[in-house]
N, CA, C and O of each residue as an XYZ file, in Angstrom:
576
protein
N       0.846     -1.184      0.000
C       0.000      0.000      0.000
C       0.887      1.242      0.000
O       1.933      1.357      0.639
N       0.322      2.177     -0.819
C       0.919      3.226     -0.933
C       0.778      4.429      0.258
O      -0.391      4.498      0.637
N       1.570      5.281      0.864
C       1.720      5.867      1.960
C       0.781      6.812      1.735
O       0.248      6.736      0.628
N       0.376      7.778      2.529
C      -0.055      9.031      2.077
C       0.130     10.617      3.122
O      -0.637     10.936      4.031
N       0.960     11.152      2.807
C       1.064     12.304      4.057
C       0.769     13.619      3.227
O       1.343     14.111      2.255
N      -0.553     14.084      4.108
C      -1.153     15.541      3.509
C      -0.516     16.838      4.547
O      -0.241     16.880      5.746
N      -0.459     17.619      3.671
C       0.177     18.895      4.669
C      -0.092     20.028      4.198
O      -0.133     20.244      2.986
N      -0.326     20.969      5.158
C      -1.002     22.347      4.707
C      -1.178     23.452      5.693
O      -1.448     23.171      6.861
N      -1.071     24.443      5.382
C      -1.387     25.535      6.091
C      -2.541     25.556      7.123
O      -3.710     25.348      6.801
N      -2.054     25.874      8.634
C      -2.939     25.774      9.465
C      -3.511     24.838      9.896
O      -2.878     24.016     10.559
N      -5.098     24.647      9.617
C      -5.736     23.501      9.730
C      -6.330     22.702      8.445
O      -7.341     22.000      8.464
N      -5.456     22.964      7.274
C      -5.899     22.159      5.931
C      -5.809     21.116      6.440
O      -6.938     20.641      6.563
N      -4.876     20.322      6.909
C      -4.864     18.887      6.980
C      -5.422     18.445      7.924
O      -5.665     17.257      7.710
N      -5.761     18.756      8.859
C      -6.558     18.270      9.851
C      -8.166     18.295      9.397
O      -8.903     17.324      9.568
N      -8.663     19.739      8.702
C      -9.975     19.617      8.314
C      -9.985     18.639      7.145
O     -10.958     17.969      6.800
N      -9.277     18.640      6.814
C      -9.109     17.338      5.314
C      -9.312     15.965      5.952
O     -10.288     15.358      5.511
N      -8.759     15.486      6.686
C      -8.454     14.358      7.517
C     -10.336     14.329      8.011
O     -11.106     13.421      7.697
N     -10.646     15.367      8.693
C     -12.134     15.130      9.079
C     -13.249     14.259      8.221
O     -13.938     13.258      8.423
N     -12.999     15.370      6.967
C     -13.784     14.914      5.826
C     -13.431     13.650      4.943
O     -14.177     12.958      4.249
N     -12.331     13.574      5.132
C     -11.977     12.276      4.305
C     -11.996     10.731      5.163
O     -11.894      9.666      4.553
N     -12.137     10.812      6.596
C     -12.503      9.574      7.690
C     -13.932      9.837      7.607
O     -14.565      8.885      8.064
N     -14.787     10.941      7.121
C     -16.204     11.071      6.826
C     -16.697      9.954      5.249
O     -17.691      9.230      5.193
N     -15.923     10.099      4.435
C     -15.962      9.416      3.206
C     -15.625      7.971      3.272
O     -16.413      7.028      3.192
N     -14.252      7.936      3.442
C     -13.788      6.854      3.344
C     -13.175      5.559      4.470
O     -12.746      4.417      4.307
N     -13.447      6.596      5.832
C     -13.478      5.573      7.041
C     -11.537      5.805      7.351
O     -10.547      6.028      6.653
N     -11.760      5.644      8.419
C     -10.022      5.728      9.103
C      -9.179      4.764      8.218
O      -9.597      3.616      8.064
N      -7.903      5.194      7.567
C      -7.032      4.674      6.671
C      -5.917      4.259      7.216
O      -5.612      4.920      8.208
N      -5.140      3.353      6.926
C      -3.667      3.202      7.283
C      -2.726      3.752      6.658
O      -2.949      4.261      5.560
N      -1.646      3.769      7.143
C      -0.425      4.416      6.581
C      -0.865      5.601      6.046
O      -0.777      5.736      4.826
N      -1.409      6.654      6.841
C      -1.842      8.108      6.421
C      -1.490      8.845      7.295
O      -1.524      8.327      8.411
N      -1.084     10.091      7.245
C      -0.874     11.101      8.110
C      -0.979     12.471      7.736
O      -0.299     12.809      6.768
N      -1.730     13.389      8.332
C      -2.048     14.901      8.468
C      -1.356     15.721      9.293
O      -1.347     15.695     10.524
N      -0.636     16.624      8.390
C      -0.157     17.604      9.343
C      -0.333     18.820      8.899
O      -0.238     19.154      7.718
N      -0.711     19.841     10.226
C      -0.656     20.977     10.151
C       0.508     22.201     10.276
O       1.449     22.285     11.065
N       0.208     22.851      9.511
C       1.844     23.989      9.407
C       0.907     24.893     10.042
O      -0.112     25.384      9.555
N       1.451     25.056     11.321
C       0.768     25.912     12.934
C       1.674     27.536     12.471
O       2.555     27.505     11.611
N       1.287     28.849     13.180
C       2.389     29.568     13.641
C       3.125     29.768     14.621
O       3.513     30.833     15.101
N       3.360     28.502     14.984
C       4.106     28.097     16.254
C       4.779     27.140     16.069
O       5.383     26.530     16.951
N       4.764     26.847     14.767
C       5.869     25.186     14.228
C       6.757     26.341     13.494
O       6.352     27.444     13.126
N       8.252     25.732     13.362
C       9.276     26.364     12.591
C       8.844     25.580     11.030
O       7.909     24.783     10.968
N       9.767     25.993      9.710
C       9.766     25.341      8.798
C      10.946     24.195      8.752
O      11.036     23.299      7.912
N      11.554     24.364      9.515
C      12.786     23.213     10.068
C      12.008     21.651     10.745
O      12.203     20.483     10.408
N      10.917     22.342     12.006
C      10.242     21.494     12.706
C       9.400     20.912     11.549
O       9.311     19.691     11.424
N       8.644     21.949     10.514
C       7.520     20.985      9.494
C       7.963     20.128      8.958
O       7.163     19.215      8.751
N       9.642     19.876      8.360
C      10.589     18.944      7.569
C      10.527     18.125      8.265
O      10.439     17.017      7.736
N      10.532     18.167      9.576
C      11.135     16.888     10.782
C       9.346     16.341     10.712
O       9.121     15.216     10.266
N       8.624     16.886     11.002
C       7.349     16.509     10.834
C       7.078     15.357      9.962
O       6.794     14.180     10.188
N       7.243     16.021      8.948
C       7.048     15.630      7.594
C       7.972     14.340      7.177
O       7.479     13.299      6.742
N       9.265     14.530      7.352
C      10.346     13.350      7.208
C       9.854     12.054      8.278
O       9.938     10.915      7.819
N       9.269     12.259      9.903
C       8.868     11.568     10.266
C       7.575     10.688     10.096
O       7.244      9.616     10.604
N       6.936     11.574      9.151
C       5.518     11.071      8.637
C       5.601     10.032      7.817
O       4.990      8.973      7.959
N       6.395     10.320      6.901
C       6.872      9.687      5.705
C       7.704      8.236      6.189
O       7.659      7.288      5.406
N       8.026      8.173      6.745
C       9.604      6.975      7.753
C       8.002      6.488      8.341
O       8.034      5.260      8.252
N       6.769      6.852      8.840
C       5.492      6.003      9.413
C       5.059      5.577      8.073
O       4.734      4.390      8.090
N       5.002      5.844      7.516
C       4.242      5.072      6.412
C       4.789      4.551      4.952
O       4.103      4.501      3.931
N       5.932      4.240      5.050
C       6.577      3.952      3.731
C       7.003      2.610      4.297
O       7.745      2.318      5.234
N       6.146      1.723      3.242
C       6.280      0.352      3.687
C       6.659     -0.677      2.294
O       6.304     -1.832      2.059
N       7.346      0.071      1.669
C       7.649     -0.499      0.157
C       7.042      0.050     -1.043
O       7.599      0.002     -2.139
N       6.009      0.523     -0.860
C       5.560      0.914     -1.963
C       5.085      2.597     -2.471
O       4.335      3.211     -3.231
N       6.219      2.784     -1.345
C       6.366      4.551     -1.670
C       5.179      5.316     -0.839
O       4.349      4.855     -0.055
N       5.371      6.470     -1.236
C       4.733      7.788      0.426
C       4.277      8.860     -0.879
O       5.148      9.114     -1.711
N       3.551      9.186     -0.961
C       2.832     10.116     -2.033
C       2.661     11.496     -0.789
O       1.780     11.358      0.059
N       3.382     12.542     -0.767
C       3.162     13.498     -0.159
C       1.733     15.071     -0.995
O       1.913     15.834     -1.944
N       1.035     14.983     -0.464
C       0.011     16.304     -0.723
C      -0.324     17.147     -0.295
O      -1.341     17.156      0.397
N       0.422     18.238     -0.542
C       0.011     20.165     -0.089
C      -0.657     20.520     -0.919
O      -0.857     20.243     -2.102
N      -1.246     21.622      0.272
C      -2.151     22.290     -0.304
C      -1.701     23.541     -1.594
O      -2.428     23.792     -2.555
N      -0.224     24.270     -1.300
C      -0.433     25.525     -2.626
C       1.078     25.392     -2.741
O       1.815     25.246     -1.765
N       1.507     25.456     -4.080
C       2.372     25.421     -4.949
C       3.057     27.111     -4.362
O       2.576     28.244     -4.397
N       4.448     26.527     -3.823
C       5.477     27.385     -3.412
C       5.062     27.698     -1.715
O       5.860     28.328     -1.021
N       4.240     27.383     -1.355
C       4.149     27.477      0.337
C       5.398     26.755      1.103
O       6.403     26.329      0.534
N       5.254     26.726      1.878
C       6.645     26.669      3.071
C       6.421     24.779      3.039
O       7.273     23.895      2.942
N       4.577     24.677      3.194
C       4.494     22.775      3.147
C       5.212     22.449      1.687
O       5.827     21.386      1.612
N       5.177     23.091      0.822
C       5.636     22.563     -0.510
C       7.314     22.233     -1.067
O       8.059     21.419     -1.614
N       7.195     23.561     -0.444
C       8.695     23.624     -0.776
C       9.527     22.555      0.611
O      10.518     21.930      0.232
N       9.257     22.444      1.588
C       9.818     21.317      2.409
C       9.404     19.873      2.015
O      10.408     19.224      2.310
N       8.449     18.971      1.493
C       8.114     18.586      0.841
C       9.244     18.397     -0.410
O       9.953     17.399     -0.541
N       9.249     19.446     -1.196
C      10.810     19.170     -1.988
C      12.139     18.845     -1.916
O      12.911     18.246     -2.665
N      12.273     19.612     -0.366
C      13.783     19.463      0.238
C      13.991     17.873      0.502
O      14.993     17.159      0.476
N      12.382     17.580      0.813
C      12.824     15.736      1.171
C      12.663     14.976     -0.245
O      12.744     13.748     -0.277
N      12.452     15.664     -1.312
C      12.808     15.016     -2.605
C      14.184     14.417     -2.313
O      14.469     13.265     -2.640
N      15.067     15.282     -1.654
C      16.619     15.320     -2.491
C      17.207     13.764     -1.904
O      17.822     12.949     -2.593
N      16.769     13.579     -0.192
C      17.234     12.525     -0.138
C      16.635     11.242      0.930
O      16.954     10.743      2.009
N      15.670     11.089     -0.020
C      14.429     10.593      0.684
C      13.972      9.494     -0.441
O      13.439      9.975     -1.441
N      14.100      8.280     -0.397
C      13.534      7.592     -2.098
C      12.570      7.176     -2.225
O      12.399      6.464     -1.235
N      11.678      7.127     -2.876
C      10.557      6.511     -3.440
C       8.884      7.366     -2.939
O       7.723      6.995     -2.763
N       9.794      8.903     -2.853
C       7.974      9.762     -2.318
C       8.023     10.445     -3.841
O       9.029     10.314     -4.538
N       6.947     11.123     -4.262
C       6.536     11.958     -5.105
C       5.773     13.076     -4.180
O       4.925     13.021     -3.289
N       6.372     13.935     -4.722
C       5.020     15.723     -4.327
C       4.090     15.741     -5.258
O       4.226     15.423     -6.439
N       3.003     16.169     -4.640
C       1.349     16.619     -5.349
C       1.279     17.851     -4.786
O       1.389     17.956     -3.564
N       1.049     19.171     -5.748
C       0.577     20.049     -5.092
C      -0.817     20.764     -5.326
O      -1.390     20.624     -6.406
N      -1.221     21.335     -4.569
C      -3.105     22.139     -4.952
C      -3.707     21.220     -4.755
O      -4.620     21.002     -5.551
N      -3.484     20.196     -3.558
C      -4.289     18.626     -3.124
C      -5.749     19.457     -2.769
O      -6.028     20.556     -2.289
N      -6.554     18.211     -3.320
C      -8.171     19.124     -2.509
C      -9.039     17.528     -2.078
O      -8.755     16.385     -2.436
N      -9.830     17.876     -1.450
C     -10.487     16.666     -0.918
C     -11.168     15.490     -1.856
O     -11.347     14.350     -1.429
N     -11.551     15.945     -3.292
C     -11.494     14.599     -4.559
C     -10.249     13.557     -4.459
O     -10.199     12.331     -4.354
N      -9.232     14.614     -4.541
C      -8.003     14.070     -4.511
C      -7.607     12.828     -3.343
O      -7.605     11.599     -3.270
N      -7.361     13.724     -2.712
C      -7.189     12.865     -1.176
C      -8.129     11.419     -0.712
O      -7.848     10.351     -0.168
N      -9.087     11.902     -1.130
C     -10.522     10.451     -0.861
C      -9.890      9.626     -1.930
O      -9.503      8.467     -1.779
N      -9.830     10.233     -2.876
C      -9.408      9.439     -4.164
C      -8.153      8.384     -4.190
O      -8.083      7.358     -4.866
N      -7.314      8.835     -3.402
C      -6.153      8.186     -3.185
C      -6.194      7.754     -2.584
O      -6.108      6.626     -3.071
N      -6.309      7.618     -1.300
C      -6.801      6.273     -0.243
C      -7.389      5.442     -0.728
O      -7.169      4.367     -0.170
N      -8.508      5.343     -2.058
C      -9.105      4.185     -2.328
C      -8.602      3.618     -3.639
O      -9.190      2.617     -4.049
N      -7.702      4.056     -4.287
C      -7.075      3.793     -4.873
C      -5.714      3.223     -5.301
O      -5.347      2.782     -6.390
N      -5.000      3.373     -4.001
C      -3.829      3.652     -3.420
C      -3.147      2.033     -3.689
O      -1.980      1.844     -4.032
N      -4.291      0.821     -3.417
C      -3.882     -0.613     -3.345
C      -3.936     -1.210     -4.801
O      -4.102     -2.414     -4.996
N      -3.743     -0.032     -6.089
C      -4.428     -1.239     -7.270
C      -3.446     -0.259     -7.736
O      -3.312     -0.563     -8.921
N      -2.704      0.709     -7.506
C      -1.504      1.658     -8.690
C      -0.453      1.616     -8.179
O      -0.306      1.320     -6.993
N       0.596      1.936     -9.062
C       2.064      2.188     -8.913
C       2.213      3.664     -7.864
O       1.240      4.376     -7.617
N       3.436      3.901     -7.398
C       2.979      5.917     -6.962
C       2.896      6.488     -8.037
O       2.036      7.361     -8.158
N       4.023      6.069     -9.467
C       3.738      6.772    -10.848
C       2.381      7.247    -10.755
O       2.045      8.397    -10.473
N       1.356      5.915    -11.108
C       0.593      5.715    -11.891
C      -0.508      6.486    -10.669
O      -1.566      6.787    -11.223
N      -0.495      6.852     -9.210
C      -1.426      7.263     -8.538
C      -0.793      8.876     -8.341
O      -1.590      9.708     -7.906
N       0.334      9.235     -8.589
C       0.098     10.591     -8.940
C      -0.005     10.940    -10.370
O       0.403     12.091    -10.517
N      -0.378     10.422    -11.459
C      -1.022     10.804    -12.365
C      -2.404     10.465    -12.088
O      -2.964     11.395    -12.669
N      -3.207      9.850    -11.655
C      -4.282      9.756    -11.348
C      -5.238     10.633    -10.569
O      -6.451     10.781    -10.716
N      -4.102     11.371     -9.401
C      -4.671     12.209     -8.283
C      -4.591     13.642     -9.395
O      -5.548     14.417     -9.379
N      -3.243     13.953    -10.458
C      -3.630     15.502    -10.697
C      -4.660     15.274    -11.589
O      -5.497     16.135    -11.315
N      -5.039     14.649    -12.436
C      -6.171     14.371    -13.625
C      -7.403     14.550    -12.581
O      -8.063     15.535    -12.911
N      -7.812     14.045    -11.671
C      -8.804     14.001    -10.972
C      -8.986     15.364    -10.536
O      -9.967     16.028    -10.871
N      -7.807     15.913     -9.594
C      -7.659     17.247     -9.518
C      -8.485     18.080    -10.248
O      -9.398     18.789     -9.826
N      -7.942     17.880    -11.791
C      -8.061     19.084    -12.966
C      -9.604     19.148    -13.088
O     -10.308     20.158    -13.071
N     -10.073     17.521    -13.249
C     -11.584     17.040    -13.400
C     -12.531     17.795    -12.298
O     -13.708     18.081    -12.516
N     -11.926     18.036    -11.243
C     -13.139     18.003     -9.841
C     -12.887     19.708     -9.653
O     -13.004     20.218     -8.539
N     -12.601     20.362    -10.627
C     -12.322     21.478    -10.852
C     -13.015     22.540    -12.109
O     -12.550     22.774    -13.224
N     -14.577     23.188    -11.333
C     -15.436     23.537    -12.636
C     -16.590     24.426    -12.269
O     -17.148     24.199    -11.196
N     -17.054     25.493    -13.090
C     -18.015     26.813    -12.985
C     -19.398     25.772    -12.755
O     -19.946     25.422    -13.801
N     -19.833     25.396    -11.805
C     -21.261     25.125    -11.533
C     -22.471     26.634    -11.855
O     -22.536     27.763    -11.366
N     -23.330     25.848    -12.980
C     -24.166     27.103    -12.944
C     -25.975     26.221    -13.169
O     -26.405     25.104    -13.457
N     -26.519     27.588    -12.816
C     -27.652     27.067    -12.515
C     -28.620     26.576    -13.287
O     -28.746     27.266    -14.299
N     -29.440     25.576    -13.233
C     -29.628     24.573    -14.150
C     -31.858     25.271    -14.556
O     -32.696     25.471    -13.677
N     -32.041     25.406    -15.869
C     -33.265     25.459    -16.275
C     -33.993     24.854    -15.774
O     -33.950     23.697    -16.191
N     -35.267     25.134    -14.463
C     -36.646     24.492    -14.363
C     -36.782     23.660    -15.810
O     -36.082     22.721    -16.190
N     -37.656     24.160    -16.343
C     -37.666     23.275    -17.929
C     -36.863     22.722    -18.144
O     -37.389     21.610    -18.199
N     -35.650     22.542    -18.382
C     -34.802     21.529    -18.585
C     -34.529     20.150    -17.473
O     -34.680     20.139    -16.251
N     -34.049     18.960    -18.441
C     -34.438     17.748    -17.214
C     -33.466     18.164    -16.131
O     -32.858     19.223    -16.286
N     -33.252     17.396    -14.994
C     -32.866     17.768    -14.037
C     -31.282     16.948    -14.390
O     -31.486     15.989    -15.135
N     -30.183     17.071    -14.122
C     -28.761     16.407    -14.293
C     -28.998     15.587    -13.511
O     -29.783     16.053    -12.685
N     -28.710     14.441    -13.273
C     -28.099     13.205    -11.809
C     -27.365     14.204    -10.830
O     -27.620     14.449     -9.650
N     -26.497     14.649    -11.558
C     -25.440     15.826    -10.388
C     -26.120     16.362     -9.217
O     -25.535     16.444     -8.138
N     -27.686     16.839     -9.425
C     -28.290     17.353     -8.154
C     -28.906     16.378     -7.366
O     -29.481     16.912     -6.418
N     -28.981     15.546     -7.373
C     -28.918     13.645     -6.771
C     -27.993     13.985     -5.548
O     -26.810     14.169     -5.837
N     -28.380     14.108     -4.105
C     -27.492     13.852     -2.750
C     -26.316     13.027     -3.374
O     -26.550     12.071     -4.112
N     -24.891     13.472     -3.019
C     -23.337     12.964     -3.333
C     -23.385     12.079     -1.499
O     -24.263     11.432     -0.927
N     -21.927     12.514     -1.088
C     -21.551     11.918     -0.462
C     -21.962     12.618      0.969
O     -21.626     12.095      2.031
């Protein structure tokens, strides 16, 4: 199984973590962390490096922040350099994240971070409001 450690500003990962044990039920080899203003960016690496060392059990640690060039991202990179078998995802959103936990046991990490940004791009779109007269979409059908 593939690892999974989400990280983000404040309480992204923790409110992520809420909603996604709401979806998909408590996961293994997962971990949420929050970048506090009371954690250093030294301490988030150690965080983060320790997250990763919990859940990398052969088949690689898929790390996901929330915004491209934040302090989670760019540390996240620093453990590119000597850390083997994680990939970075960045602009993670809760499609994503659900998505990868249930997916996580049937892909490569290749093949599940191409899967998580496509989904990304997909779960990403101008909702507008739909014609009385016209039939109704499935889309307004209760989700999850």
């Amino acid at each position: 199984m593939i690892g999974i450690v989400v990280v983000g500003h404040i309480n992204f990962a923790s409110g992520i973590q809420s909603a996604v044990e709401a979806i998909v039920g408590e996961q293994p080899q997962i971990r949420f962390i929050d970048f506090l203003p009371s954690t250093s960016a030294e301490q988030l690496q150690q965080h983060m490096a320790d997250a990763v060392a919990e859940c990398q059990q052969g088949q690689g640690v898929l790390l996901m922040t929330d915004v491209m060039g934040g302090t989670p991202c760019n540390r996240a990179i620093a453990l590119l350099a000597n850390t083997p078998n994680i990939k970075v995802v960045t602009g993670s959103n809760l499609p994503m994240i659900a998505n990868a936990c249930l997916e996580r046991d049937e892909l490569t990490l290749e093949q599940l971070v191409e899967f998580v940004i496509s989904l990304g791009h997909q779960s990403i779109s101008e909702v507008q409001q739909v014609d009385e007269e016209e039939e109704t979409p499935d889309l307004i059908d209760d989700g999850l």
